[in-house]
C-alpha positions, 0 to 999 in steps of 0.5 A, a space after each residue: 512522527 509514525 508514517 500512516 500505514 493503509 490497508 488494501 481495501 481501505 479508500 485513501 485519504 489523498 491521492 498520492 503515490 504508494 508503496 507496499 511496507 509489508 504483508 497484512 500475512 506477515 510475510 516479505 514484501 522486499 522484493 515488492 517496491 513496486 509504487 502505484 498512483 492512487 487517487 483520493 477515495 479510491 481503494 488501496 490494492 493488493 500487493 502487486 507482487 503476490 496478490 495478497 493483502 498488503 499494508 501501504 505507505 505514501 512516498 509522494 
């Protein structure tokens, strides 16, 4: 099973701790495995790293 993907500015189905997958740009985010807390209806950030748009992943 695929592991859903959001998208920053899209509100989060559970609250739960996110991590960056990739750049919605299409660029790196290796050096980006910074893990935000994220409560359920709020809004998925930017990229911490580059302040860019990113696609986010829940790890817990």
């Amino acid at each position: 099973m695929a592991q859903n993907t959001y998208k920053t500015g899209e509100k989060a189905p559970e609250s739960g701790t996110y991590k960056v997958q990739s750049l919605v740009s299409g660029g790196s985010s290796n050096q980006d495995n910074t893990e935000v807390k994220v409560e359920k209806g709020e809004q998925f950030p930017p990229s911490p790293s580059s302040n860019e748009a990113a696609h986010w992943v829940k790890t817990s």
